[in-house]
N, C-alpha and C positions, 0 to 999 in steps of 0.2 A: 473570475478565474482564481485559482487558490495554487501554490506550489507544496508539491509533498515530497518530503525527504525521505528516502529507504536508506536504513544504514542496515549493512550486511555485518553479518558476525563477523568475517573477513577484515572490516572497515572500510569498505567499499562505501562510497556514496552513489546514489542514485536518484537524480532528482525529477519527478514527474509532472507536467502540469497538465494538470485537468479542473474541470467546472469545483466550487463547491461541495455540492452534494457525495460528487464521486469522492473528493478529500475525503471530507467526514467518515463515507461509507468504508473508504481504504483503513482510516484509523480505527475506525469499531470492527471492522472486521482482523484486525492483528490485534484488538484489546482482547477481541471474545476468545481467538486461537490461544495468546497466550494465559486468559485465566482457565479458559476450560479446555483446554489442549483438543477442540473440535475442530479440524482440516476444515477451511472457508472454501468457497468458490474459487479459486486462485486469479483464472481470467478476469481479468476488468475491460471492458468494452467503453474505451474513452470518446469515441469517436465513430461512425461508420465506416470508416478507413483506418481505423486506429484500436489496440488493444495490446496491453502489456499482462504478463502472467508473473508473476511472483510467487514463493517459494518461501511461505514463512517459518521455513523448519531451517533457513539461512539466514531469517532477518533479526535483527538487534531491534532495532525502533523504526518505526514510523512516527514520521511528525509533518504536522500541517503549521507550514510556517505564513501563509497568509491566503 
């Protein structure tokens, strides 16, 4: 399991925990938006019961903290 931190332009925190993979995926997916200003998938499917949608035209950083 890996914990990821959404900070919103706002400075909001938001912390989400999901598997690895999906970490990493969350983080390269807000590196690719913000170098190549390309709109990602937003939905993230963490779970079969579970999915957060994010909004990187509001976020600051994403960080995978372990």
């Amino acid at each position: 399991m890996a914990l990821v931190k959404v900070i919103l332009e706002s400075g909001a925190t938001v912390e989400v925990e999901c598997t690895s993979a999906q970490a990493d995926d969350m983080v390269a997916s807000f590196a690719r938006f913000a170098f190549e200003k390309r709109v990602p998938e937003k939905r993230t499917i963490l779970t079969p019961n579970q999915s957060i949608y994010v909004d990187f035209s509001k976020v600051a950083v994403v960080r995978r903290e372990f």
